[in-house]
C-alpha positions as CSV (number, residue, x, y, z in Angstrom):
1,X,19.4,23.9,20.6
2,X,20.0,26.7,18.7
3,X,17.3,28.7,16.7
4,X,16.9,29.6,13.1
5,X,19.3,32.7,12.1
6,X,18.5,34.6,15.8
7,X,14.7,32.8,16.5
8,X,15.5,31.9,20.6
9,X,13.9,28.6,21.6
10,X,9.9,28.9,23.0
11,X,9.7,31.9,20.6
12,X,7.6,29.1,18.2
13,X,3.9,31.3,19.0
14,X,2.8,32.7,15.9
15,X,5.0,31.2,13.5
16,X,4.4,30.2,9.9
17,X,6.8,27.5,8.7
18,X,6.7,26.6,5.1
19,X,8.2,23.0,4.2
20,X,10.1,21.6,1.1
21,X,11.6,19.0,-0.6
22,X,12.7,18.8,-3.9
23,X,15.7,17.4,-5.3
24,X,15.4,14.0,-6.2
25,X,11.8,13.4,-6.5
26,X,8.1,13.4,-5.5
27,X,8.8,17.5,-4.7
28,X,6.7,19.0,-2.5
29,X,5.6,21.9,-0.3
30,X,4.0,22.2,3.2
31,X,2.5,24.7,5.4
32,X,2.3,24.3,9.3
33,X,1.1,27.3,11.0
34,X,1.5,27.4,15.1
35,X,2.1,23.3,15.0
36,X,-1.0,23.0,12.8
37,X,-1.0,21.2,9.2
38,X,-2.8,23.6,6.7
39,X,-1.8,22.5,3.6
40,X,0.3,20.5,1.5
41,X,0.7,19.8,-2.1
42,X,3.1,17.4,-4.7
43,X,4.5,19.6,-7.5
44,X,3.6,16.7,-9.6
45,X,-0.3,17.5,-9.6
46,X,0.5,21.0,-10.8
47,X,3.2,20.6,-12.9
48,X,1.9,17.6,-14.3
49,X,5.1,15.9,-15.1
50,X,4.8,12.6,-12.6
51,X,7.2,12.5,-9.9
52,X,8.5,15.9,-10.3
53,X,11.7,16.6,-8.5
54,X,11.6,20.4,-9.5
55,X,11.8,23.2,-6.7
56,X,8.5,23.3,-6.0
57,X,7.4,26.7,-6.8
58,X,3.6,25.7,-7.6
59,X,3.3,23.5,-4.7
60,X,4.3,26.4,-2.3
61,X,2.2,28.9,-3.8
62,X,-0.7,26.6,-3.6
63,X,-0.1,26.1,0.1
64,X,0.0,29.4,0.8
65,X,-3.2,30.3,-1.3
66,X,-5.1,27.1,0.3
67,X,-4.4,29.2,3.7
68,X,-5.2,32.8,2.2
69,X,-1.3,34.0,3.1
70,X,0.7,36.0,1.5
71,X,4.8,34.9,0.7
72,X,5.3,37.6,3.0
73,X,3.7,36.1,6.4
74,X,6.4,33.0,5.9
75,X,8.3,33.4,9.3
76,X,10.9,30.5,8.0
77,X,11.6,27.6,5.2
78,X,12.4,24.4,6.4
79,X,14.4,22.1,3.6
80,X,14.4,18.6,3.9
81,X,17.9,17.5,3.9
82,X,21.1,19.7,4.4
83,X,22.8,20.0,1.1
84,X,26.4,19.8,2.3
85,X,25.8,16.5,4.2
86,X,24.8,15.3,0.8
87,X,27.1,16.5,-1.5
88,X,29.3,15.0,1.3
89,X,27.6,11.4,1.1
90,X,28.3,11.5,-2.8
91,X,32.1,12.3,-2.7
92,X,32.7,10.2,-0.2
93,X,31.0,6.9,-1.6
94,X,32.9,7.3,-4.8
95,X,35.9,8.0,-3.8
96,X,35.7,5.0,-1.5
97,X,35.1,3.0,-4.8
98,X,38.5,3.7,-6.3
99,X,39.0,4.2,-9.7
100,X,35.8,2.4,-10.7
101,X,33.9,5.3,-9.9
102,X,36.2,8.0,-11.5
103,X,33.4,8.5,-14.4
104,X,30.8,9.0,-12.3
105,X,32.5,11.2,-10.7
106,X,33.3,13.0,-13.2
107,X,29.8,12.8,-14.8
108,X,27.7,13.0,-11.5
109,X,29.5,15.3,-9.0
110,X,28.2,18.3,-10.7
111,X,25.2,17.5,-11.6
112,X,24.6,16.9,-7.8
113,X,26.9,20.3,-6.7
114,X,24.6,22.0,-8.9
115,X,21.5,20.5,-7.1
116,X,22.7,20.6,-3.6
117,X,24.2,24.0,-3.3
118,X,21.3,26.0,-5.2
119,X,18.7,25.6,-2.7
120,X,19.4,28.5,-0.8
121,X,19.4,30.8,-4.1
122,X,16.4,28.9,-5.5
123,X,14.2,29.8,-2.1
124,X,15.8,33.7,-2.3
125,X,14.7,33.7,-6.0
126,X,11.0,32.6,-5.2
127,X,10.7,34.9,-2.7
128,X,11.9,37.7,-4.8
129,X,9.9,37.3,-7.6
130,X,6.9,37.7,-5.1
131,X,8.5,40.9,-3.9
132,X,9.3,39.8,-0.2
133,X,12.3,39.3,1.6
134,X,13.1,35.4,2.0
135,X,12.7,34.3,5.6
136,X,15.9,32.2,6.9
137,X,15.7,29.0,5.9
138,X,16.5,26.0,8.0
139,X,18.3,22.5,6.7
140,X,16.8,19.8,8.2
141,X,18.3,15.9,8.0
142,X,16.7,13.8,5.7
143,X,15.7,11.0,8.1
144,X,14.6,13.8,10.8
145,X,11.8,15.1,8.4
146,X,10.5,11.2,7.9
147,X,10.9,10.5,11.6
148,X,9.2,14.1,12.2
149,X,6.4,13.3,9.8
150,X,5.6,9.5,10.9
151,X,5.5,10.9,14.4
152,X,4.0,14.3,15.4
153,X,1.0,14.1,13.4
154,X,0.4,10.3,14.7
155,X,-2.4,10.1,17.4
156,X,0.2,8.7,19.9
157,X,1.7,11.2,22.4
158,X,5.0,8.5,23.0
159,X,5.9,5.7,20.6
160,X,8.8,4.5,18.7
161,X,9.4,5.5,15.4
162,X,11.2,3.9,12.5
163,X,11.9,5.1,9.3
164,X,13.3,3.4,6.0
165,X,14.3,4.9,2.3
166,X,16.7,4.7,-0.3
167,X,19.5,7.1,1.3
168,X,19.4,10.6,3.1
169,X,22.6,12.5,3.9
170,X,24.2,8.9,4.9
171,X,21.1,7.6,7.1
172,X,19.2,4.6,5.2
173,X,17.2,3.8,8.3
174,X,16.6,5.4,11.7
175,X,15.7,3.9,15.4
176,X,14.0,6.4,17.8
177,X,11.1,7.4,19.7
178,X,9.4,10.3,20.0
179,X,7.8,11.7,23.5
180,X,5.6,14.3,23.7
181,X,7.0,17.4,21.2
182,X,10.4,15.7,21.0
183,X,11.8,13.1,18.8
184,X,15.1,11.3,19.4
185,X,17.3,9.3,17.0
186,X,18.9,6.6,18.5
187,X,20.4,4.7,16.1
188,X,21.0,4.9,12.5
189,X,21.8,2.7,9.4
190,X,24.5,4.2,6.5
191,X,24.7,4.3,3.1
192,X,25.2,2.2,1.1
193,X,23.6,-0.4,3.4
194,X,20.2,0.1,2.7
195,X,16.9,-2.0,2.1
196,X,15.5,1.3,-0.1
197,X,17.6,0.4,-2.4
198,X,17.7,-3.5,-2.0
199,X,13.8,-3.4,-3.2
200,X,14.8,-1.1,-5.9
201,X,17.8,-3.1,-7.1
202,X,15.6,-6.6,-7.4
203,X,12.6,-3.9,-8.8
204,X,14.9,-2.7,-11.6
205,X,16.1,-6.3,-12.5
206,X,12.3,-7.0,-13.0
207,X,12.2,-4.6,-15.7
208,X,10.1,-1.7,-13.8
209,X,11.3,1.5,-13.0
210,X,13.1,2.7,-9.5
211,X,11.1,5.5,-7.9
212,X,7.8,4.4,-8.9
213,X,7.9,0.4,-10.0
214,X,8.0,-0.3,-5.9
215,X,4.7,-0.7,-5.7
216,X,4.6,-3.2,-8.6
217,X,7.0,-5.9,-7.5
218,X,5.3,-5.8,-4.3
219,X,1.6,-6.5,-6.4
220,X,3.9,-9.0,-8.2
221,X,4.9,-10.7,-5.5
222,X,1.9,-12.9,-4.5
223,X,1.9,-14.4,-7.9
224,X,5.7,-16.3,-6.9
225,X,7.2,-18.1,-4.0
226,X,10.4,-16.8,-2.0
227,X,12.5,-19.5,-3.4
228,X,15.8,-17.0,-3.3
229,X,14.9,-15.7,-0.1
230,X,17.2,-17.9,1.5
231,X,20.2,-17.1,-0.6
232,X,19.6,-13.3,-0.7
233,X,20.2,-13.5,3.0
234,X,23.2,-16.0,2.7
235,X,24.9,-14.3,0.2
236,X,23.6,-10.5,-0.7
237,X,22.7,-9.7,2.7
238,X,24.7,-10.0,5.8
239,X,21.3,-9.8,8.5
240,X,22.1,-9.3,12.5
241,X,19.4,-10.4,15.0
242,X,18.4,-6.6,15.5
243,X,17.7,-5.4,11.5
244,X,20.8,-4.3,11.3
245,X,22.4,-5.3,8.1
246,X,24.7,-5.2,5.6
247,X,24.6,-5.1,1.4
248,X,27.4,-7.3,-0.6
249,X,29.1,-4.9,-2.7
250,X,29.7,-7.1,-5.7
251,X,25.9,-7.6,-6.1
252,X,25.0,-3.7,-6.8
253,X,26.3,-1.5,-8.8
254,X,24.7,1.9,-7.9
255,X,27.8,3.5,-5.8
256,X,30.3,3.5,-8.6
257,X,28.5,2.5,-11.9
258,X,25.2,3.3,-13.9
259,X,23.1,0.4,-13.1
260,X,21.6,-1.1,-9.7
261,X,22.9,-4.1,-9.9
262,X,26.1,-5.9,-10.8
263,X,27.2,-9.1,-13.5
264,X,27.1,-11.0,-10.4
265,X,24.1,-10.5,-9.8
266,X,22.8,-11.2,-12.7
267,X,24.9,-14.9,-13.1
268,X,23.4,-15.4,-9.5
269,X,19.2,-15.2,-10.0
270,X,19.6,-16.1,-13.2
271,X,20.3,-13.8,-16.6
272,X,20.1,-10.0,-17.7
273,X,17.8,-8.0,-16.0
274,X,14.4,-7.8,-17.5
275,X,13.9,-5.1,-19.7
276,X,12.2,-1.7,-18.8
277,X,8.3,-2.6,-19.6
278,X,8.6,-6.2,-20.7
279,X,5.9,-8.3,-18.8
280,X,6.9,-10.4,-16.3
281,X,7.3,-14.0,-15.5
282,X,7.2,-16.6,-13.1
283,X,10.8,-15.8,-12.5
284,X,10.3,-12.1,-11.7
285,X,7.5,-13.4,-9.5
286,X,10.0,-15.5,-7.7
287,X,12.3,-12.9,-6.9
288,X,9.9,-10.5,-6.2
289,X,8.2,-12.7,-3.6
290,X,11.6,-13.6,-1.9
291,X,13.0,-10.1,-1.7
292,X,9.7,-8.7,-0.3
293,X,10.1,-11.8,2.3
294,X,13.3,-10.6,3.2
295,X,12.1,-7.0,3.6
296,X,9.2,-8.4,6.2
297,X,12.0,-10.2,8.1
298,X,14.3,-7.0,8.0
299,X,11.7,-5.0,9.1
300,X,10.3,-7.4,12.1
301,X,13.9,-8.1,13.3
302,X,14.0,-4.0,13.6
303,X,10.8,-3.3,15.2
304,X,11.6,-6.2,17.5
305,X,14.9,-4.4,18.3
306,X,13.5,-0.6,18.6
307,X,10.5,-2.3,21.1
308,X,13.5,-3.7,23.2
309,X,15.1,0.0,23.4
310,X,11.8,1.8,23.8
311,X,9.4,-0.2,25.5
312,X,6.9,1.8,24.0
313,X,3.8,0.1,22.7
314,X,2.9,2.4,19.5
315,X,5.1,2.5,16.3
316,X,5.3,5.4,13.9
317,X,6.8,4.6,10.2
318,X,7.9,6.7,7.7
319,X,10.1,6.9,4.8
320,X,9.4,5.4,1.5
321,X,9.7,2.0,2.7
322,X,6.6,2.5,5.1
323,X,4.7,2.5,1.3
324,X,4.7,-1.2,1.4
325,X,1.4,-2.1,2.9
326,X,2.2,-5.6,2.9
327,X,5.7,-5.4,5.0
328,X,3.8,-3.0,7.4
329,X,0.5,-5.5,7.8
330,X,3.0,-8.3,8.9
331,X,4.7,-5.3,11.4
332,X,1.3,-4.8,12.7
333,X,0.1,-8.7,13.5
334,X,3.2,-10.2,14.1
335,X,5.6,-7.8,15.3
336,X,5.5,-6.5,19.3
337,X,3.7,-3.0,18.9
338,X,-0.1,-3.3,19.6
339,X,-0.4,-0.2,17.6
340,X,1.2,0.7,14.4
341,X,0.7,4.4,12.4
342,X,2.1,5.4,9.0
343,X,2.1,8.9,7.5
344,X,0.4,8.6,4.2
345,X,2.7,10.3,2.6
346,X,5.6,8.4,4.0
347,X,8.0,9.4,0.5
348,X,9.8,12.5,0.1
349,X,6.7,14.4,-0.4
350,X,6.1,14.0,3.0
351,X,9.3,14.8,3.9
352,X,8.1,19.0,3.8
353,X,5.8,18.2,6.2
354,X,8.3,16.9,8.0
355,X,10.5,19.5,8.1
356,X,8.3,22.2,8.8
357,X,6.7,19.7,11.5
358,X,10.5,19.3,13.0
359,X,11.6,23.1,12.9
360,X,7.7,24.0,14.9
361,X,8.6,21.3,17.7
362,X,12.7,21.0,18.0
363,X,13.8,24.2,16.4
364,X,11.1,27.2,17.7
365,X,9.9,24.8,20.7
366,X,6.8,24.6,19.6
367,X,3.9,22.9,22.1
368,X,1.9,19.7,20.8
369,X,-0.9,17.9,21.6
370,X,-1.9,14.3,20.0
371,X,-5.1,14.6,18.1
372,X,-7.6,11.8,17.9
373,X,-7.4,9.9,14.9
374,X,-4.1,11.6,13.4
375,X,-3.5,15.0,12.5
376,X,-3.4,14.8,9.0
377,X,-7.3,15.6,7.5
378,X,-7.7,12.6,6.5
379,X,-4.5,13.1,4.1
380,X,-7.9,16.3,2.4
381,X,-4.6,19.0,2.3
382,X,-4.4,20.3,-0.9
383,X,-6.7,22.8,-3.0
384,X,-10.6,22.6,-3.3
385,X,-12.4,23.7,-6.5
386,X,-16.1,25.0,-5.1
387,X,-19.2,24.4,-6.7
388,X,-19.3,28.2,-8.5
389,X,-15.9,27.8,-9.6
390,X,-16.4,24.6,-11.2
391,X,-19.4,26.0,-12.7
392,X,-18.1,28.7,-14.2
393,X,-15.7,26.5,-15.8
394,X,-18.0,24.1,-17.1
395,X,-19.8,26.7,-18.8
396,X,-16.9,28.5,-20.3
397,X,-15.9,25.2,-22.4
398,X,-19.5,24.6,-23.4
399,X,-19.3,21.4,-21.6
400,X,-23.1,19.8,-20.9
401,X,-23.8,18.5,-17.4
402,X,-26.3,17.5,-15.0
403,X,-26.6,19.7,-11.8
404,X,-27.5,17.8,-9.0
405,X,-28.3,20.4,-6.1
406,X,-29.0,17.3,-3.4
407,X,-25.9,15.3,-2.7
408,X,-28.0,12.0,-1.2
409,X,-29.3,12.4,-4.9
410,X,-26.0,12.6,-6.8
411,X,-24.9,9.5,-5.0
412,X,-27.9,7.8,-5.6
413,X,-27.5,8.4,-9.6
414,X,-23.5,7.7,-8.9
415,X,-24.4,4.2,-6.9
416,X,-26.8,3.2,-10.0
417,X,-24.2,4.1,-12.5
418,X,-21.9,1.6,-10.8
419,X,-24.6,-0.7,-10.2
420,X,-25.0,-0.7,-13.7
421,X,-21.4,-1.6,-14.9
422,X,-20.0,2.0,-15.2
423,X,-16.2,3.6,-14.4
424,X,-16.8,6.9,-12.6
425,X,-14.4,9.6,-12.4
426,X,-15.2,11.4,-8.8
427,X,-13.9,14.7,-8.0
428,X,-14.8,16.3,-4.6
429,X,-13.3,18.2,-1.7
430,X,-9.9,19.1,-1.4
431,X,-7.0,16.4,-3.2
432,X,-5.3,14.1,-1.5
433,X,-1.2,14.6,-0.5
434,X,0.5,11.0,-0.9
435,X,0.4,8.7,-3.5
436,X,-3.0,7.2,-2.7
437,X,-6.3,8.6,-4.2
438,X,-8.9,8.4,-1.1
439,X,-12.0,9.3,-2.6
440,X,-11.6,12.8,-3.4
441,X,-9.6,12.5,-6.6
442,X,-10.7,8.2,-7.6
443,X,-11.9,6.6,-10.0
444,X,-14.6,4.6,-9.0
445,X,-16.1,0.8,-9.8
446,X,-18.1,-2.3,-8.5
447,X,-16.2,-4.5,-7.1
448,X,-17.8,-7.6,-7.5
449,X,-17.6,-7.4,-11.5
450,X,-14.9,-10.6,-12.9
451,X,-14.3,-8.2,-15.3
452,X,-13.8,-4.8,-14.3
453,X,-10.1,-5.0,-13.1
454,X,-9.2,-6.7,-16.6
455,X,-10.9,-3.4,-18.3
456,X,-9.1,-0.9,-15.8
457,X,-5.7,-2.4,-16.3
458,X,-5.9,-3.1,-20.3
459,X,-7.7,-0.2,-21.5
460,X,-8.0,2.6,-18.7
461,X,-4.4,2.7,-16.5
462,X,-2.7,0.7,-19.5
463,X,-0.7,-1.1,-16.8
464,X,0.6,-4.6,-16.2
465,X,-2.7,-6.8,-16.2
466,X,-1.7,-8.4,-13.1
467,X,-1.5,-5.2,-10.6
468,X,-4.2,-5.1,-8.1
469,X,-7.0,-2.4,-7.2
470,X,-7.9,-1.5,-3.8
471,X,-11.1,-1.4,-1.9
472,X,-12.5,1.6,0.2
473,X,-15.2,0.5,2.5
474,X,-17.8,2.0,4.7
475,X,-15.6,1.7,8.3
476,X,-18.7,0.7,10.4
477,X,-19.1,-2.7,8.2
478,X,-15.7,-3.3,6.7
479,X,-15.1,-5.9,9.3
480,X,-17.8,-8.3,7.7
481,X,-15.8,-7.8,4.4
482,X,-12.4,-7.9,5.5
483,X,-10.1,-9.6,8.5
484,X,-9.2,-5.8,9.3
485,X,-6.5,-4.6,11.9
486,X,-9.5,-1.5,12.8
487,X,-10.1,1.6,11.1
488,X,-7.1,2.0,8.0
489,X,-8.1,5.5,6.1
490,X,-4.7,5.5,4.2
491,X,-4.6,2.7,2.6
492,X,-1.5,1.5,4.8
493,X,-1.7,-1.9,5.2
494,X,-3.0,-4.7,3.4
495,X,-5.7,-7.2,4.9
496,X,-7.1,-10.8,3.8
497,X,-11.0,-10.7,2.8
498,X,-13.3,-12.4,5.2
499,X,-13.8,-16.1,4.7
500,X,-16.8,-15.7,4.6
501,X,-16.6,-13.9,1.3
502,X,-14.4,-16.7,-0.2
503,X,-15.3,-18.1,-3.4
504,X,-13.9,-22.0,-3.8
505,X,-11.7,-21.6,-7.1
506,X,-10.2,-24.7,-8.7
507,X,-6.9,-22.7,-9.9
508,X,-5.0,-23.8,-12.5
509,X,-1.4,-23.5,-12.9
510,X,-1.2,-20.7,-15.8
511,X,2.7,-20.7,-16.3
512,X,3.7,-17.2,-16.9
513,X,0.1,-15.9,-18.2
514,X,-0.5,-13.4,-15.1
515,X,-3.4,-12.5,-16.3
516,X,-4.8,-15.2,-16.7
517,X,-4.2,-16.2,-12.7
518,X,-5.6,-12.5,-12.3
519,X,-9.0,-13.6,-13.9
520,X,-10.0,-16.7,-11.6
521,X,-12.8,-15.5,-9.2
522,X,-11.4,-16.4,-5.3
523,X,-13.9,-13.8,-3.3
524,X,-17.5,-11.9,-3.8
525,X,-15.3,-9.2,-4.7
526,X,-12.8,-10.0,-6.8
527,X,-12.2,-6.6,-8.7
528,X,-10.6,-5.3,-5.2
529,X,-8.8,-8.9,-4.1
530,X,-5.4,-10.4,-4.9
531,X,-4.6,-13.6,-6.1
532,X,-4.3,-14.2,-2.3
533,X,-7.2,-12.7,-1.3
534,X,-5.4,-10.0,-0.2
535,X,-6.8,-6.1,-0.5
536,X,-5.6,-3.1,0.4
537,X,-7.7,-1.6,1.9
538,X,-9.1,1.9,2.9
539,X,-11.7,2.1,5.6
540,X,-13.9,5.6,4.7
541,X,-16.0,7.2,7.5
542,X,-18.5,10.2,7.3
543,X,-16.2,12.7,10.1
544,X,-13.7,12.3,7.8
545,X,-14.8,11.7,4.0
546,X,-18.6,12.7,4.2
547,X,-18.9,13.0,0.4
548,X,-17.5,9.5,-0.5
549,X,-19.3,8.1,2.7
550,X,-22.4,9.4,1.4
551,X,-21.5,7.1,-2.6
552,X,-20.7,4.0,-0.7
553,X,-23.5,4.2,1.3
554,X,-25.7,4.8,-1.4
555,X,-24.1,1.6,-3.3
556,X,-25.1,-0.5,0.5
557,X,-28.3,0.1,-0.3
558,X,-28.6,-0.2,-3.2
559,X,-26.7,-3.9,-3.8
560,X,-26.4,-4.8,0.2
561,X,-22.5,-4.2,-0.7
562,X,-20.8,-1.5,1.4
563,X,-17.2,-1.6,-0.8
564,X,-16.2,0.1,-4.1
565,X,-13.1,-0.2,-6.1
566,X,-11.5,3.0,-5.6
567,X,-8.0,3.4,-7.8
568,X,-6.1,6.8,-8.5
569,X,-7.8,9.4,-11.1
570,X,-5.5,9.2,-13.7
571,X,-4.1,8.0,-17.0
572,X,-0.5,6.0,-17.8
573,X,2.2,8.1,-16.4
574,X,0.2,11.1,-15.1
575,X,0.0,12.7,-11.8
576,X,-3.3,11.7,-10.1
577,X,-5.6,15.1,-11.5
578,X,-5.6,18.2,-9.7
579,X,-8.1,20.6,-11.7
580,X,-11.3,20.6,-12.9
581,X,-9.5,20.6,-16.1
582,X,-7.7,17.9,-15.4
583,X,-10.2,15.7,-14.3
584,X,-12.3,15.9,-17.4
585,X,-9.3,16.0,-19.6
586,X,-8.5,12.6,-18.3
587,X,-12.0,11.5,-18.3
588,X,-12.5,12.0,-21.7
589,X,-9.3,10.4,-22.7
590,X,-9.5,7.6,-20.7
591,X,-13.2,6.4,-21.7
592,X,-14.4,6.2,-18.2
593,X,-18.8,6.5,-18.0
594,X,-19.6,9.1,-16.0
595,X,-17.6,11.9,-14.4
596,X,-18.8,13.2,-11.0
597,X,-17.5,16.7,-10.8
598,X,-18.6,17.8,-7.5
599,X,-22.5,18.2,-7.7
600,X,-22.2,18.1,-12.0
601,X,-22.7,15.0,-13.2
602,X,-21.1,14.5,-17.3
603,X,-21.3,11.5,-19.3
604,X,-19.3,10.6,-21.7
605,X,-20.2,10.8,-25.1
């Protein structure tokens, strides 16, 4: 393999690799250092504008500050797709199209040149402005970042790894395995066949937003039944025995027009799409349960394939597909891995850790040893705010607070806040990198309130009443909570409560008033349990998370409960918060109780 612009092979000692991706969303920048993950940061939670696609120039000085470097000490930039590939990709699909796609060719091709073919100058610019020479920079495919960061920072040192998005270069979905400091790709699924964008087609025709509504029709799903499961794989979906499939062009409309999906479509399930926002019914419900069904079955018939090549017994996921905790819950009980690990940050955020992860092991031959547990930090890689700093700040705005020296104390006071029917904002440590808020940057609640996940979603998130919050539990007694598939710190798969924490519920059928399903009581803990009984759930231990171990503990005692809610610090459409500043600017708009910034406790007033 050759090296990066004159770096030989097994010259890796020593090197400082900084990641990126950028381009379409979720930007991002990482920094691995001699194989080793020091950093990594969204430039969402800087920029504060959510989902940021930008060129991540905060997110890369952040990394680089987090490990006290300098832009010179960057020995190379690893990139996580090559730009060519993709401009490529683009041409090619709409050309393909014929002359139905001549205006967004016209309209999109350079929009996307412009994008694509900037990267190099945008990296030489950063570099400048710092006064340093840019390092050589090295493009690296799309799918081989995801593959490289669902695999070498699992705890495995061999197991197959599968990795599912919207689109790449042309790769939708990869087969492989990785061994030791190698990864190999075996087999690979093209554009515009892609389950990515299968989920975001039936997503959009729900009325929620691609890129970011995902999540949403999968919470809607338990509310319907897969009644069009059957005819999405009849007639939208041509599905082999191994995964392998294809999409029916005259269902979508995303290669050659402006929308996801096509008239036929529509005349098929049933209407116009929904529009952006409107709440949904039991119709969206319907289709969002069957197209999530066929997504499991996708999904199984491909790990059931990739077992059969590999004969490996641990499975790696990544991609932005690996985000649906409930396809990869099914993977882990019913499909033939016995273990199954998935990056936390399995978008394209992940995707510069990826890269950089890649260019260390198959690019500089760089060594690698599994780490017990995974070797991500518990997801803990971006900036830390320490207890002078935050004082400092406090004081500067004239903002009143309680200083609690003693953090068993703090978490005492925060435990009888919650006891007490009170939202806390809880700030601590470094922030998380992924989408999930793991009890550094959370907003915290009891979860055995009827109420509290009516309150959250109406008046604190302002999101559909029917979307679900998670639970984080103490890891040493989740498994009297929760039927748990052992210790799940990312909140990566989704897991039934106990039976034994079932609560008989005559349910009535509501129609298409969501909400008012939401609102029957089925568990001890409803505030963190589906209308199935589902939860996803996070399981928090004190190696990892001492400072939310030491809250939920606290709460144990307290109530004999060892589970909180724990949902994302932030309001409608903002990046979880990053900053000090953030926190209690959100705090104060949002209405929560209490805000636990680090060891200063502020109420709201």
């Amino acid at each position: 393999m050759q090296g990066v612009d004159g770096m030989a092979p097994g010259s890796g000692e020593g090197r400082s690799i900084l990641g990126v991706s950028a381009g379409f969303h979720d930007a991002a920048a990482a920094l691995v250092v001699d194989g080793r993950v020091l950093a990594a940061v969204e430039e969402e939670r800087l920029s504060r504008r959510k989902h940021d696609a930008s060129f991540p120039r905060r997110a890369m000085d952040t990394c680089l500050a987090i490990a006290g470097m300098e832009p010179g000490d960057v020995d190379v930039v690893a990139f996580h797709e090559k730009p060519v590939d993709v401009i490529g990709r683009h041409l090619a699909s709409r050309i393909h199209s014929g002359p139905a796609a001549w205006r967004g060719l016209l309209l999109d091709t350079p929009r996307v040149l412009s994008k694509q073919l900037t990267v190099g100058q945008q990296v030489e610019r950063w570099f400048r402005e710092r006064s340093t020479p840019a390092p050589p920079v090295c493009f690296v495919e799309h799918h081989a970042s995801h593959a490289a960061a669902a695999f070498y920072p699992s705890p495995f040192t061999a197991a197959a790894v599968l990795t599912e998005d919207g689109v790449g270069e042309r790769a939708t979905a990869t087969l492989g395995c990785g061994i030791g400091s190698r990864l190999r790709i075996d087999r690979e699924l093209w554009f515009p066949d892609s389950l990515g964008l299968l989920y975001s087609a039936f997503t959009a025709y729900c009325g929620m937003r691609v890129n970011g509504g995902e999540g949403e029709l999968m919470g809607l799903a338990p509310f319907g039944e897969p009644v069009h499961a059957d005819v999405i794989m009849e007639e939208v979906v041509e599905l082999g025995e191994d995964g392998s499939f294809r999409l029916n062009p005259r269902y979508f409309d995303f290669v050659h027009g402006d929308a996801m999906t096509s008239p036929r479509f529509h005349r098929r399930f049933g209407g116009d799409p929904r529009p952006l926002g409107a709440p949904p019914t039991r119709r969206e419900a319907d289709l969002a349960a069957s197209v999530q069904f066929v997504t499991e079955e996708v999904l199984l018939r491909m790990a059931g394939e990739l077992h059969r090549l590999t004969g490996l017994d641990a499975l790696c996921l990544g991609g932005g597909v690996a985000l649906n905790c409930v396809a990869n819950a099914r993977l882990a009980r019913e499909g033939p891995f016995g273990d199954v690990w998935v990056q936390p940050a399995a978008g394209d955020a992940g995707n510069a850790l990826g890269a950089a992860l890649w260019v260390w092991h198959e690019v500089l031959d760089g060594p690698r040893e599994a780490v017990d547990g995974d070797g991500m930090s518990g997801a803990f890689l971006g900036p830390e705010f320490h207890e002078d700093e935050i004082r400092d700040w406090l004081d500067a705005e004239g903002i009143p607070y309680v200083h609690g020296s003693d953090p068993e104390r703090v978490a005492d006071e925060v435990a009888a806040r919650l006891d007490d029917g009170a939202l806390v904002g809880w700030f601590a440590g470094r922030m998380e990198f992924g989408p999930r808020a793991l009890g550094h940057r959370s907003i915290l609640a009891d979860p055995r309130s009827p109420t509290v996940q009516g309150r959250l979603n109406g008046v604190v998130k302002e999101r559909a009443p029917f979307r679900p919050f998670a639970p984080a539990a103490l890891e040493d007694a989740a498994a009297e909570w929760f039927d748990t598939l052992g210790p799940t710190p990312y909140m990566t798969f989704t897991v039934p409560a106990a039976p034994s924490h079932w609560v008989d519920a005559e349910v009535a059928d509501t129609g298409d008033d969501l909400a008012a399903a939401v609102a029957e009581v089925r568990t001890t803990i409803p505030a963190v349990t589906h209308v199935d009984r589902s939860a996803r759930l996070q399981t928090v231990d004190r190696d990892r998370n001492p400072e939310f171990t030491r809250v939920l503990e606290a709460f144990e005692r307290r109530t004999g409960c060892p589970v909180l809610l724990n949902t994302s610090f932030n309001s409608r459409d903002e990046p979880i918060v990053c900053s000090p500043e953030d926190a209690y600017r959100t705090f104060r708009n949002i209405g929560l109780d209490l805000l636990a910034l680090g060891p200063f406790l502020i109420e709201q007033t």
